[in-house]
C-alpha positions as CSV (number, residue, x, y, z in Angstrom):
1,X,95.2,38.3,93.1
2,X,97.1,40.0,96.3
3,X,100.4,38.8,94.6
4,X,99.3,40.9,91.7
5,X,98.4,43.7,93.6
6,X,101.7,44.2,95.2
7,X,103.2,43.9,91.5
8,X,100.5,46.3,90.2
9,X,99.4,49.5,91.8
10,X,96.6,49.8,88.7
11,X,94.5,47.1,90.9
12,X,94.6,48.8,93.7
13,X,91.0,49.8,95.1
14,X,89.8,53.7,93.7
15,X,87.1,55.8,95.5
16,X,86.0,56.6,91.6
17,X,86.8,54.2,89.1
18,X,88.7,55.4,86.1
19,X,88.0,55.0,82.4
20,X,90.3,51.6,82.2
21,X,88.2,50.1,84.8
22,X,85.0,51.2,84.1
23,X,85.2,49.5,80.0
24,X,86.4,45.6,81.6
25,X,83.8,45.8,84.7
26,X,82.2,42.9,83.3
27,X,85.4,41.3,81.5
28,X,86.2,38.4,83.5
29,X,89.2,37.2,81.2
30,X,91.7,38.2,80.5
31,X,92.6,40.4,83.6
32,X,93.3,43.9,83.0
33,X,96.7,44.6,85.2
34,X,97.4,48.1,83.9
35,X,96.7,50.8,82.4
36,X,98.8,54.3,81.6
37,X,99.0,56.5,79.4
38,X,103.0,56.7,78.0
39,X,102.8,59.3,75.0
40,X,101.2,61.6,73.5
41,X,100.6,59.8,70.2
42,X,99.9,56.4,69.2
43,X,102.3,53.4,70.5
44,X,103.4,51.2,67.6
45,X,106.0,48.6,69.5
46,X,106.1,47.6,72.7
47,X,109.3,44.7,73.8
48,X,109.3,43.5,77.2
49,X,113.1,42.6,78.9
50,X,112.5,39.4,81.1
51,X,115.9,39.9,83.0
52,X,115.3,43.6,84.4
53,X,111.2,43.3,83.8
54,X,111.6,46.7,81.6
55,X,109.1,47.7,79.1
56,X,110.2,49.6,75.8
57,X,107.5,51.6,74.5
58,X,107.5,53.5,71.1
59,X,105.4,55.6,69.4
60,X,105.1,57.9,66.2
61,X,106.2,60.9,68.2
62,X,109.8,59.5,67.2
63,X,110.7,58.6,71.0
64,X,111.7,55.1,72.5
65,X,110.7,55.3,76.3
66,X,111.7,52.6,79.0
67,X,109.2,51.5,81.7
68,X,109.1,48.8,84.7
69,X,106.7,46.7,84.4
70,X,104.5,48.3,87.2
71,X,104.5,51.2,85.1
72,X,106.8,54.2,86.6
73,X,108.5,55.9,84.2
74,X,112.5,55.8,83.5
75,X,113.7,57.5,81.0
76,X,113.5,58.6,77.0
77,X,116.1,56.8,75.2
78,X,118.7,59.2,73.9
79,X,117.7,62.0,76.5
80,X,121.0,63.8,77.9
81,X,119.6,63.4,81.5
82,X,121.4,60.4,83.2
83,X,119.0,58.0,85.0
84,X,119.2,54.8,86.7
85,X,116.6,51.7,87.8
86,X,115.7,52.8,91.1
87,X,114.8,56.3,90.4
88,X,111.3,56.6,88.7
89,X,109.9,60.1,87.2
90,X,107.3,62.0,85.6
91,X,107.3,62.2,81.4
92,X,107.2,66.2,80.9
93,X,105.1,65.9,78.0
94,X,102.6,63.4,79.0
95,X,102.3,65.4,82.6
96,X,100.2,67.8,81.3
97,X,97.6,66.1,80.2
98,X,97.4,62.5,82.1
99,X,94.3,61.2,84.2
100,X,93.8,60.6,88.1
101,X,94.6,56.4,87.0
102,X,98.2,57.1,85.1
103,X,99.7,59.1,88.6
104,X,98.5,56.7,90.3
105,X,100.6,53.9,88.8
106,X,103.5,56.7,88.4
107,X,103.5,57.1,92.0
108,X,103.4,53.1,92.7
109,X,100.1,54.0,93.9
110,X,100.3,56.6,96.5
111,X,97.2,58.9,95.9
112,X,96.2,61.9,98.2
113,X,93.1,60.9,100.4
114,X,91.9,64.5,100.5
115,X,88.2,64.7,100.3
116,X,86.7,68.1,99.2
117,X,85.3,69.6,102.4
118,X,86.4,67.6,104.8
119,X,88.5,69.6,108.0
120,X,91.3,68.4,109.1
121,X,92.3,68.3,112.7
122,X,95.8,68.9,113.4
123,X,96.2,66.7,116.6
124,X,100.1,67.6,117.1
125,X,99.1,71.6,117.7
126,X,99.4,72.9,121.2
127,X,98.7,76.0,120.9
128,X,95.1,77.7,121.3
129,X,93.9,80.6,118.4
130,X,93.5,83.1,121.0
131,X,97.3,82.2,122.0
132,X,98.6,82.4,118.4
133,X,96.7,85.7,117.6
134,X,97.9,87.1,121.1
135,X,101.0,85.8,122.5
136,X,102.9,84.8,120.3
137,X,103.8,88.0,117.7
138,X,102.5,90.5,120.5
139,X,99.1,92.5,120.5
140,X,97.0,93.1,117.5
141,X,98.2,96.1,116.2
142,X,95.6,98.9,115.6
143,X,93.3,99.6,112.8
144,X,93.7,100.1,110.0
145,X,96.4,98.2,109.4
146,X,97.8,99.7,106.4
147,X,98.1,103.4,107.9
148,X,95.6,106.2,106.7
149,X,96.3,106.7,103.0
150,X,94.3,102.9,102.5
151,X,91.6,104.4,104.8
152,X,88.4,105.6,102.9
153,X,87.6,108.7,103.4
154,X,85.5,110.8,105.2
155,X,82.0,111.7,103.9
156,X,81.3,115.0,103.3
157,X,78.5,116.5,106.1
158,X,75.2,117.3,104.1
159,X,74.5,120.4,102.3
160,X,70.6,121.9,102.4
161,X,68.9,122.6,99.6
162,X,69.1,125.6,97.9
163,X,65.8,127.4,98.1
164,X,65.5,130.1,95.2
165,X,64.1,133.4,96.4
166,X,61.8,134.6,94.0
167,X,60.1,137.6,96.0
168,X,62.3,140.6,94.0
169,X,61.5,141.3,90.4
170,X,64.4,140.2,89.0
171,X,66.0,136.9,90.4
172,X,70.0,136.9,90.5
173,X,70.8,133.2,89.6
174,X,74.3,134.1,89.2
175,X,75.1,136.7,92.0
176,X,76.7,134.0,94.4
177,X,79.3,133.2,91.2
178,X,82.4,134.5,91.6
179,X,83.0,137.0,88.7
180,X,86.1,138.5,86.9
181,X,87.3,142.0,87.7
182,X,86.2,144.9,85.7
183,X,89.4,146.5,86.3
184,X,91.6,146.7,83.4
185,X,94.9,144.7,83.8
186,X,98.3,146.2,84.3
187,X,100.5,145.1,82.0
188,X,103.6,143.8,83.8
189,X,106.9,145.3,83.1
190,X,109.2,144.1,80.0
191,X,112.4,142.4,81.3
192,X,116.0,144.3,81.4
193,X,117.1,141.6,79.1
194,X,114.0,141.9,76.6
195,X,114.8,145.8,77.0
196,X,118.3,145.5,75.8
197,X,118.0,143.2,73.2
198,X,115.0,145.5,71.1
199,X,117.5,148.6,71.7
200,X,120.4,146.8,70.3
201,X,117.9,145.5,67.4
202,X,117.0,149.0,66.8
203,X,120.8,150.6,66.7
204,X,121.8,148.0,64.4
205,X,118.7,149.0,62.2
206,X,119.5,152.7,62.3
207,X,122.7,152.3,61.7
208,X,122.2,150.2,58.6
209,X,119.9,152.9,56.9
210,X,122.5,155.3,57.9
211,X,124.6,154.1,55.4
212,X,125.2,156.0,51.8
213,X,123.5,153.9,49.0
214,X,122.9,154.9,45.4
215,X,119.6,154.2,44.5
216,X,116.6,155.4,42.2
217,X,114.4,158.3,42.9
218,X,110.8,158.7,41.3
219,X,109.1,162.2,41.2
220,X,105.4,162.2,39.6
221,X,104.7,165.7,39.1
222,X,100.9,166.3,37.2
223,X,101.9,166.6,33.5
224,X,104.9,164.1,32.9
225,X,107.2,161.6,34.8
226,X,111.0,161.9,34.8
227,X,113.4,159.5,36.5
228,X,116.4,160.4,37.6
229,X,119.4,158.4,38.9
230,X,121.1,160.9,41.7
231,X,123.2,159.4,45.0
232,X,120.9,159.9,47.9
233,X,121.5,158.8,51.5
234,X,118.3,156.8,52.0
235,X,115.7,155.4,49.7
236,X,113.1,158.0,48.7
237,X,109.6,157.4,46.8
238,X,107.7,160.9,46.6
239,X,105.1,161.2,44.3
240,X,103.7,165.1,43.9
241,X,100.2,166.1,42.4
């Protein structure tokens, strides 16, 4: 059984037991000597090589993958990566999803010994917190730390209550509201460069009715209604009664 061991990091004592475990507890035979999980699908075919102790795994994802026979993982046959015997790896699909047993046998057994809660002394440290926090960046520096925009602000001092005075005969609620002017308001003066531009608008107006343009001109006296056809400088309607 120690020979085996050394051979098989899966028999190697847990704090928890894992599933694999846990189903052969009372299995005496045949012994249980690993157990990993190598794809993400089904395996169909496994081959074992005798001479290099390699196991070929492969399953209906359409990969062939090559193993030791402790269980580290090689390599993906036809993969562009090179890769060698000594140099073991992690599969990047099978990483995202495997159990505290399969990195165990991936990392020929090395497993963190962290326990949740525990404190852990750091015995090589020479150096006091009242040293680190003092001595060796300088002083503290002052409060607050991130200048006075991040500080909160200061509260406003408080106001009394308003007491209404209701001793006149006619409360002013709204005398202490600041009120628009009564004043009319002066209208500001017209820009020189609004000025010019209406004069030139009016010129070119007068200037255009200036013009001599023959055109119609209607006189409705009482009785009867003559039109007459007569050059005239501007357009005239008059109608007489």
């Amino acid at each position: 059984m120690p020979r085996l061991r050394l051979m098989f990091p899966f028999l190697w004592r847990d704090r928890i037991e894992g599933r694999a475990k846990r189903s052969v507890r009372d299995q005496p035979k045949p012994l249980l000597l690993n157990s990993y999980r190598a794809h993400l699908r089904c395996v169909t075919v496994i081959e074992y090589v005798d001479e290099l102790k390699l196991l070929y795994t492969g399953s209906s994802d359409y990969s062939v993958r090559v193993w030791r026979l402790s269980g580290e993982y090689l390599q993906t046959l036809g993969s562009f990566l090179p890769w060698t015997l000594e140099v073991t790896r992690f599969p990047p699909d099978v990483k995202k999803v495997a159990s505290f047993t399969t990195f165990k046998v991936w990392r020929s057994g090395q497993v963190s010994r962290y326990v949740p809660g525990q404190k852990v002394v750091d015995k090589l440290r020479d150096i006091t917190e009242h040293e680190l926090r003092t001595k060796t960046f300088g002083e503290a520096p002052n409060e607050p730390l991130l200048g006075k925009y991040y500080a909160l602000p200061i509260r406003p001092e408080r106001q009394d209550k308003i007491v209404l005075d209701d001793s006149m005969t006619t409360v002013p609620l709204f005398a202490h509201l600041r009120m628009a002017s009564t004043q009319p308001v002066r209208r500001p003066p017209t820009p020189d460069l609004v000025r010019k531009t209406r004069l030139k608008r009016q010129l070119k107006k007068a200037q255009h009715h200036d013009q001599p343009t023959t055109q119609f001109q209607i006189n409705a006296p009482i009785h009867k209604t003559s039109i007459t056809t007569q050059p005239a400088k501007r357009a005239s309607s008059s109608a007489q009664q």
